[in-house]
GUKE-724778 format. One record per atom (N, C-alpha, C): atom name; x, y, z; residue in three letters; residue number from 1. Coordinates in Angstrom, 2 decimals. Layout:
BEGIN
<r name="CA" xx="X" yy="Y" zz="Z" resn="ALA" resi="NUM"/>
...
//
This chain:
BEGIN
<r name="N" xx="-4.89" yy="-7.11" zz="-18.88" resn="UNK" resi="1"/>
<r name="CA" xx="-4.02" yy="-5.98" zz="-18.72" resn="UNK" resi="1"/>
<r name="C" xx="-4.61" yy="-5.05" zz="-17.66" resn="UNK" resi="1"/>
<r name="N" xx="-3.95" yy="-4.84" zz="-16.92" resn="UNK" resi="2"/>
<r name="CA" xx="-4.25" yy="-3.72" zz="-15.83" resn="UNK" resi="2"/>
<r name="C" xx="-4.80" yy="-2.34" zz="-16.69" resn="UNK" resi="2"/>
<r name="N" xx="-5.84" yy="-1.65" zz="-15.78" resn="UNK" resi="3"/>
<r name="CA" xx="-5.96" yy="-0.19" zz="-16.10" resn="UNK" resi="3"/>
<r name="C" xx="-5.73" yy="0.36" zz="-14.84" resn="UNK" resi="3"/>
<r name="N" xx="-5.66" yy="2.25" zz="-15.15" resn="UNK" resi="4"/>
<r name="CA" xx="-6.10" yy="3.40" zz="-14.06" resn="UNK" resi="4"/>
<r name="C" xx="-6.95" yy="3.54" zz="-14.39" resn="UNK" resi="4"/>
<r name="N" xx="-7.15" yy="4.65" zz="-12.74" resn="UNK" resi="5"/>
<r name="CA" xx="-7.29" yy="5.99" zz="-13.43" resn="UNK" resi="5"/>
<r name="C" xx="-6.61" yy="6.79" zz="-12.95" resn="UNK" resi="5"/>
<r name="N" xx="-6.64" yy="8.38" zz="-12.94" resn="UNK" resi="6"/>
<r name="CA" xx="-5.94" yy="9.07" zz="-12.44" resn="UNK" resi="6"/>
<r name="C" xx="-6.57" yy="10.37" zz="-11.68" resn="UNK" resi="6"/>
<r name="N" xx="-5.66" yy="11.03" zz="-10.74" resn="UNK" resi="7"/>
<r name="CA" xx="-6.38" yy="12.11" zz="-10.50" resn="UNK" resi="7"/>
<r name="C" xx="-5.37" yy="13.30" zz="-10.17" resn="UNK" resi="7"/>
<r name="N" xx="-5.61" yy="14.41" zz="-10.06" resn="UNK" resi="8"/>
<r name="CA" xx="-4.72" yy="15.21" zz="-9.78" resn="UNK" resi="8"/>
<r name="C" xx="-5.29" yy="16.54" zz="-8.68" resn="UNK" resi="8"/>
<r name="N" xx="-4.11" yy="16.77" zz="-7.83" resn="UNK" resi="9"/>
<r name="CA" xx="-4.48" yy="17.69" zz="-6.51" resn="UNK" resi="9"/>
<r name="C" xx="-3.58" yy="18.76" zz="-6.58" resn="UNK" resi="9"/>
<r name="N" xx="-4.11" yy="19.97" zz="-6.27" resn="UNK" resi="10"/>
<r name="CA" xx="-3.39" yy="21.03" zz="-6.24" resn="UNK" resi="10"/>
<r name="C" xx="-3.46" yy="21.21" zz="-4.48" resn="UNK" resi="10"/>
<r name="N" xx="-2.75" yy="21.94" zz="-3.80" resn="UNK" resi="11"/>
<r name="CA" xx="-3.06" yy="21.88" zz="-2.77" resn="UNK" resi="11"/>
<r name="C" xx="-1.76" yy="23.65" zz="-2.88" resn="UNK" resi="11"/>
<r name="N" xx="-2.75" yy="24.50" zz="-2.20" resn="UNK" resi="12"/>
<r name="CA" xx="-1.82" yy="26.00" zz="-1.96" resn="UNK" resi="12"/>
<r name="C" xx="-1.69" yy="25.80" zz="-0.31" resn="UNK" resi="12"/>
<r name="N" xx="-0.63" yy="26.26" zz="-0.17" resn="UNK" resi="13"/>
<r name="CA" xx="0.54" yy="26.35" zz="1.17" resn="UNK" resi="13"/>
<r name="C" xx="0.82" yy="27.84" zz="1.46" resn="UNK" resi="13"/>
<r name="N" xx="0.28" yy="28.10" zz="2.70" resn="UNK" resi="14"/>
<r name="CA" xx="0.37" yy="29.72" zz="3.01" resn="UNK" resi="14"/>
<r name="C" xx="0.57" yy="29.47" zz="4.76" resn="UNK" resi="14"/>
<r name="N" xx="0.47" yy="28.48" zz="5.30" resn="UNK" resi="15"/>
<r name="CA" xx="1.05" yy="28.59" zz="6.45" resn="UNK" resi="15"/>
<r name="C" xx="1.47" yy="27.07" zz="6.73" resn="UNK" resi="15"/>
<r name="N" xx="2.52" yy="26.79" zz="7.57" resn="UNK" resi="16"/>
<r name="CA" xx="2.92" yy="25.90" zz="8.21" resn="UNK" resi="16"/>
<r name="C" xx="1.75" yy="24.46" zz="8.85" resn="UNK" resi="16"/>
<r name="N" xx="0.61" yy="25.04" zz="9.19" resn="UNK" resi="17"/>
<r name="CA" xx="-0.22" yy="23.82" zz="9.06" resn="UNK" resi="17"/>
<r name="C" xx="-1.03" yy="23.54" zz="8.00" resn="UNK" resi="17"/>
<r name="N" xx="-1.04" yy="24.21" zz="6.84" resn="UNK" resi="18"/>
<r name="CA" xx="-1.50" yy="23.53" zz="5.26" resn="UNK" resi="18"/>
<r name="C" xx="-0.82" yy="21.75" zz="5.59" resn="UNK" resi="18"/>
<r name="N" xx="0.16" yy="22.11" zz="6.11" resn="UNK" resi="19"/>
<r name="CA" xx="0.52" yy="20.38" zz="5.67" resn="UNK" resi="19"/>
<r name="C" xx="-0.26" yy="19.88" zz="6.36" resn="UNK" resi="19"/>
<r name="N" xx="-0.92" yy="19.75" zz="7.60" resn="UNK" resi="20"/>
<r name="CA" xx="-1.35" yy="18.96" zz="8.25" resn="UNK" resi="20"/>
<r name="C" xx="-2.68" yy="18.57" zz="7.50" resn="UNK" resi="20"/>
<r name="N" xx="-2.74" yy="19.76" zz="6.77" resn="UNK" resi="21"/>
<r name="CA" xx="-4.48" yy="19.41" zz="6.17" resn="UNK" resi="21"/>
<r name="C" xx="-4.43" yy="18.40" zz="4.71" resn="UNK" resi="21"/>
<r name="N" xx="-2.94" yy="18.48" zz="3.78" resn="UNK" resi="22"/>
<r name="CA" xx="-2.30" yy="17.90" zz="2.88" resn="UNK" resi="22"/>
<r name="C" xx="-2.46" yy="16.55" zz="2.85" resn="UNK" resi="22"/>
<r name="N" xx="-2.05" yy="15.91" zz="4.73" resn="UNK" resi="23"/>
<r name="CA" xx="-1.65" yy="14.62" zz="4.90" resn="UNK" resi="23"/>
<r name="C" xx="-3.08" yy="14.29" zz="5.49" resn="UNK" resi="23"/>
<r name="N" xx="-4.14" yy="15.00" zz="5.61" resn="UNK" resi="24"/>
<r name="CA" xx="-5.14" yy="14.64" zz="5.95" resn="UNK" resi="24"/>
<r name="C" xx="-5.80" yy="13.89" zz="4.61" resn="UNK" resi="24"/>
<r name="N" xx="-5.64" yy="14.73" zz="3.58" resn="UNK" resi="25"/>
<r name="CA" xx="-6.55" yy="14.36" zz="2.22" resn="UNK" resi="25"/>
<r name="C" xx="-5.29" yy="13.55" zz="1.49" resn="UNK" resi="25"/>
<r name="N" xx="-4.31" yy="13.52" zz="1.23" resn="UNK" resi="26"/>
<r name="CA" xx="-3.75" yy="12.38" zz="1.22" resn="UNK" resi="26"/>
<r name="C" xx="-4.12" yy="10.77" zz="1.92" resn="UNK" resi="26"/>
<r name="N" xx="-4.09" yy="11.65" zz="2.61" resn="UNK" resi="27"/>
<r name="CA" xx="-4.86" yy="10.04" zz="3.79" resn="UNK" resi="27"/>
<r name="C" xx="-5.59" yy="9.13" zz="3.43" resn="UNK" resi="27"/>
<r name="N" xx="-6.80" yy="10.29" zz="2.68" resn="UNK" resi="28"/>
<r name="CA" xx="-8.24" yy="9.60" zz="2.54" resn="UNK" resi="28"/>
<r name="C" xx="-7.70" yy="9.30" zz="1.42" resn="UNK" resi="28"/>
<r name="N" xx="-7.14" yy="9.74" zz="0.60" resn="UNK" resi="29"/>
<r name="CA" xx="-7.38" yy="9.19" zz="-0.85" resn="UNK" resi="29"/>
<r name="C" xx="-6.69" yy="7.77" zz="-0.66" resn="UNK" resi="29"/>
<r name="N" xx="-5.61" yy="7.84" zz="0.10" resn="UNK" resi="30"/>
<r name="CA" xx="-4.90" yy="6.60" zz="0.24" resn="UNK" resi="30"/>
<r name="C" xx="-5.77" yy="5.08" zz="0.68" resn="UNK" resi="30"/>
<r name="N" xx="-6.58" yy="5.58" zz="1.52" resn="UNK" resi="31"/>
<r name="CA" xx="-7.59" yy="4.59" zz="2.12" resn="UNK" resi="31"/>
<r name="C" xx="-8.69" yy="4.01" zz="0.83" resn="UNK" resi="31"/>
<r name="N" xx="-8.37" yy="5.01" zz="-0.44" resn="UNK" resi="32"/>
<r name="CA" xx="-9.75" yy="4.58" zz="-1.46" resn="UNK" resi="32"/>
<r name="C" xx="-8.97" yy="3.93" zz="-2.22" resn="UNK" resi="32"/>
<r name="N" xx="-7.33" yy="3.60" zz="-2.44" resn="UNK" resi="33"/>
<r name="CA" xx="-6.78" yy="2.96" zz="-3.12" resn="UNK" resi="33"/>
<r name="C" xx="-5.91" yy="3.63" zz="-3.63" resn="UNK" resi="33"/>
<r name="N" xx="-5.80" yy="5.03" zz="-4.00" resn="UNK" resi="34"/>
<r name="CA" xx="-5.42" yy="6.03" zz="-4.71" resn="UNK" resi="34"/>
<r name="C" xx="-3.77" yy="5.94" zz="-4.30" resn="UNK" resi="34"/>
<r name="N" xx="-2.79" yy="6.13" zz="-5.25" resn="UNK" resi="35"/>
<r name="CA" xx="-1.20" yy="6.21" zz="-5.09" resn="UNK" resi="35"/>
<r name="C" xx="-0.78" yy="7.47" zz="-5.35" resn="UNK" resi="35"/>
<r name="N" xx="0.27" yy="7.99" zz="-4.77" resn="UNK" resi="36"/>
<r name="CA" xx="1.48" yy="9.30" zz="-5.15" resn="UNK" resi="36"/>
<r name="C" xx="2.08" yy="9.18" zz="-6.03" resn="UNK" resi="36"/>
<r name="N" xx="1.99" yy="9.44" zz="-7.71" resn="UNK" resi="37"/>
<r name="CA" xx="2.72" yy="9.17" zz="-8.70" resn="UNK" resi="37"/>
<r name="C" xx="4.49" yy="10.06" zz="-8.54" resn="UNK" resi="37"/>
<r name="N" xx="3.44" yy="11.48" zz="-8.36" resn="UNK" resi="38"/>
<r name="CA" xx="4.44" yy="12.27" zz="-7.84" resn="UNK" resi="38"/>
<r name="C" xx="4.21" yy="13.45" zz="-7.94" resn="UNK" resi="38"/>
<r name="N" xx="4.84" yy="14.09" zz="-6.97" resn="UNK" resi="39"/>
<r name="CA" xx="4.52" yy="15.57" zz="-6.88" resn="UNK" resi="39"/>
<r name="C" xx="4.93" yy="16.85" zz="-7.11" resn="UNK" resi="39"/>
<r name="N" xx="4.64" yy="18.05" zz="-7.31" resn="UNK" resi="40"/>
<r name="CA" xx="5.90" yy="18.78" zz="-8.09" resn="UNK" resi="40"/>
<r name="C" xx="5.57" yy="20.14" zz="-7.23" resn="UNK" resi="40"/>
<r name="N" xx="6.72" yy="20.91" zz="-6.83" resn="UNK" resi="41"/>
<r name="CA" xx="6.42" yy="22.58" zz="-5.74" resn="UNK" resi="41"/>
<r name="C" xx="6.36" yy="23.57" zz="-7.23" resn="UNK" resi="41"/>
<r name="N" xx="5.60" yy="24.21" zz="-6.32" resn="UNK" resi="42"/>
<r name="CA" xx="5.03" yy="25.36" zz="-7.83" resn="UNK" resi="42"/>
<r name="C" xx="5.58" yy="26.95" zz="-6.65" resn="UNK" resi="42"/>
<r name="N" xx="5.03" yy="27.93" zz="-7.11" resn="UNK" resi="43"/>
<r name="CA" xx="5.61" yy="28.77" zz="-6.55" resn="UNK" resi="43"/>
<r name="C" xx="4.38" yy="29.41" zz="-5.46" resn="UNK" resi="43"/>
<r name="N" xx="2.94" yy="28.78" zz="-5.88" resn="UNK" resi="44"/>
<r name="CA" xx="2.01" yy="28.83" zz="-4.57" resn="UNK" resi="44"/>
<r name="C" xx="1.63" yy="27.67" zz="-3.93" resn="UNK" resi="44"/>
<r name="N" xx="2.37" yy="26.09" zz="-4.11" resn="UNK" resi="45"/>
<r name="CA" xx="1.95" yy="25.06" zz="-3.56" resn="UNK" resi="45"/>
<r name="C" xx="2.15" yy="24.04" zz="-4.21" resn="UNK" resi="45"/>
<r name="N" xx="1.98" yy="22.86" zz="-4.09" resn="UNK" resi="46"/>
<r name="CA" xx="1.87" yy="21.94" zz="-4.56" resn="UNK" resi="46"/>
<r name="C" xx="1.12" yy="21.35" zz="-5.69" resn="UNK" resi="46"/>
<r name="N" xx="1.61" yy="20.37" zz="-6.55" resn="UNK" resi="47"/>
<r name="CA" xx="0.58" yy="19.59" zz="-7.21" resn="UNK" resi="47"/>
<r name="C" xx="1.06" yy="18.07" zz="-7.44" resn="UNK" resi="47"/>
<r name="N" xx="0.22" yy="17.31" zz="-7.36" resn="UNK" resi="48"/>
<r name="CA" xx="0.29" yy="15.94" zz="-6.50" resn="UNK" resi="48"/>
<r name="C" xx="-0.91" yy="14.99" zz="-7.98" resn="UNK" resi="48"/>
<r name="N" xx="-0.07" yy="14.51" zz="-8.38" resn="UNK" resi="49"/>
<r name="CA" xx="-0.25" yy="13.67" zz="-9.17" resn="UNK" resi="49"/>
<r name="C" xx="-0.73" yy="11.90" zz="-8.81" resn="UNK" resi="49"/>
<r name="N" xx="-2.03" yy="11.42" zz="-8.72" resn="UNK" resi="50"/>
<r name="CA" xx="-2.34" yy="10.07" zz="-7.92" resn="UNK" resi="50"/>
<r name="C" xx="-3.17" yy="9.48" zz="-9.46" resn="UNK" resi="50"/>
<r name="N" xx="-2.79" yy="8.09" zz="-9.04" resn="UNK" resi="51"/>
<r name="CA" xx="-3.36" yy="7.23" zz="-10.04" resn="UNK" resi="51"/>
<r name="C" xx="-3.43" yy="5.79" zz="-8.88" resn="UNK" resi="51"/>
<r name="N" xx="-4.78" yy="4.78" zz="-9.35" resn="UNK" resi="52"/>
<r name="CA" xx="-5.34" yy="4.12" zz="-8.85" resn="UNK" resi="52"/>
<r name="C" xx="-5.78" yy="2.83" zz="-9.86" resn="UNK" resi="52"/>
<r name="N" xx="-5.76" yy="1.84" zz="-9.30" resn="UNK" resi="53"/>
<r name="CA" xx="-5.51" yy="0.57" zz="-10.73" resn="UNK" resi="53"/>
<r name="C" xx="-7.48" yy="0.28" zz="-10.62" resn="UNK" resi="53"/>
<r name="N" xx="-8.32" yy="0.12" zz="-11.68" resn="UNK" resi="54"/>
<r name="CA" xx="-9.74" yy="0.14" zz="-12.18" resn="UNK" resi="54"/>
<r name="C" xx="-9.93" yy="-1.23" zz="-11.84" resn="UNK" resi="54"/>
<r name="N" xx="-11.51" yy="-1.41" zz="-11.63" resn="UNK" resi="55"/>
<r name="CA" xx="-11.98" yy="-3.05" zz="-11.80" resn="UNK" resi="55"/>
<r name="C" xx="-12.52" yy="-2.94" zz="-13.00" resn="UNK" resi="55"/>
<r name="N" xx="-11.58" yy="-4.08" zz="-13.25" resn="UNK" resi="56"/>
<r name="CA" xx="-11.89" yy="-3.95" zz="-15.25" resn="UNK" resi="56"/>
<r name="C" xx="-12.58" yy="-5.50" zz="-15.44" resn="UNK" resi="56"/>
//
């Protein structure tokens, strides 16, 4: 049976290039295996929900 794990990112948005820095650390996590479960807008930013399958 497959496992995770999981992790979770808050990321606050106060100017127009926050995103660039968003898709930066997105990036990396993406490169360690890590997935976008999904993400939800809050009223200071983001929070970004990632989960990643374990060597079991």
């Amino acid at each position: 049976m497959k496992q995770f794990e999981y992790d979770i990112l808050f990321f606050e948005v106060k100017k127009q290039k926050d995103y660039a820095e968003i898709r930066r650390i997105l990036n990396e996590h993406g490169a360690k295996g890590w997935d976008v479960v999904s993400a939800e807008a809050g009223d200071y930013g983001y929070t970004v929900f990632l989960k990643r399958e374990t060597a079991s």
